[in-house]
Each structure stands twice: as C-alpha cells, then as structure tokens.
N, C-alpha and C positions, 0 to 999 in steps of 0.2 A: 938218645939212640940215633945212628947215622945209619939211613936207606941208604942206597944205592940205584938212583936214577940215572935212564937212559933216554935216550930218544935220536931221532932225524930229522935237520930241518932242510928245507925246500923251500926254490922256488917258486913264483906262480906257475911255471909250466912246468914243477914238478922234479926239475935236475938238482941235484945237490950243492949247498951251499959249502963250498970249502972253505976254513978257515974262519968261520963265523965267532963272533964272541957270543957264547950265551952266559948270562949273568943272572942270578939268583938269589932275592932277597926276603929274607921273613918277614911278614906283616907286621909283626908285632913282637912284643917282648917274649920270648921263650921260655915255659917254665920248666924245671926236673929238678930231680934228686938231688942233684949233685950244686945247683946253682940257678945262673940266667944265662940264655942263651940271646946274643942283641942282634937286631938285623943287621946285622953288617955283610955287604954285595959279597959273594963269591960266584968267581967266572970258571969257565973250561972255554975249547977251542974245538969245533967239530975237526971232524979229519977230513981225506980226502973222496968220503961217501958221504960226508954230511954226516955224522953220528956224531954222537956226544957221552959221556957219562959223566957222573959226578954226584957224591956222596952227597946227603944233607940229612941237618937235624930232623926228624918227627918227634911228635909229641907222647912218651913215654905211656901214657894213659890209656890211646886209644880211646877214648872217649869224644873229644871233639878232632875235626882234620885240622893239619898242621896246611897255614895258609903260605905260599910264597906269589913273590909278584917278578915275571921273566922277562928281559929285556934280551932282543937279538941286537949286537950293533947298534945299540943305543938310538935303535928304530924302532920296529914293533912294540909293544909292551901286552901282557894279558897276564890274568891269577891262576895255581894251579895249585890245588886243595891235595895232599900225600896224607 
C-alpha cells in the first residue's frame, strides 16, 4: 500500500529550501501480499516554497511502523517511522 507523504524543508533561519533533493529509503526488506518490497532510494525535488510530496510503501498490517531513513542533499540524514 502507497501513502502519500508531504512535508517542508528549511533552513536554519527557517527560508525555504528550493530545489533540494529528498531521498527515501526503507530500512529493511518489505513485506506484503503481493511480494517484497527492497529498499531501494527514491527521491522528489522540493519546489520553490520548499515543499515536497512523494508516495511510499507502508506496511500493509498496520501492526508494526514502516521504517524509512531521509537523506536531504546527501547532507542531513535522520529515520521516519509512517
């Protein structure tokens, strides 16, 4: 099943990052119905407010959160549990 994640990223004082790459990788092997889902990076490209969206797997269950690891510009990095 594919959410549909949003967000903004910012600088330290808070202006908008245009043009940023944010990239999106599942921790681990994915499981569902249908098969395996592998972590393999998917990017998007904020715009010109900083915003972002982009689909991603969750885990069909509901039972445990689906783990991903975000990289901005292959600078920041941190984990985001959906």
């Amino acid at each position: 099943m594919l959410k549909k994640i949003t967000g903004n990223i910012y600088n330290s004082v808070g202006s908008p990052i245009v043009k940023a790459t944010v990239t999106f990788q599942l921790d681990d092997i994915g499981l569902h119905s249908g098969g395996l889902y592998m972590p393999i990076p998917v990017s998007t490209a904020t715009d010109t407010l900083g915003h972002f969206n982009i689909s991603l797997w969750v885990n069909e269950s509901g039972l445990t959160p689906t783990k991903y690891r975000v990289s901005i510009n292959k600078g920041s990095s941190f984990y985001i549990s959906i």
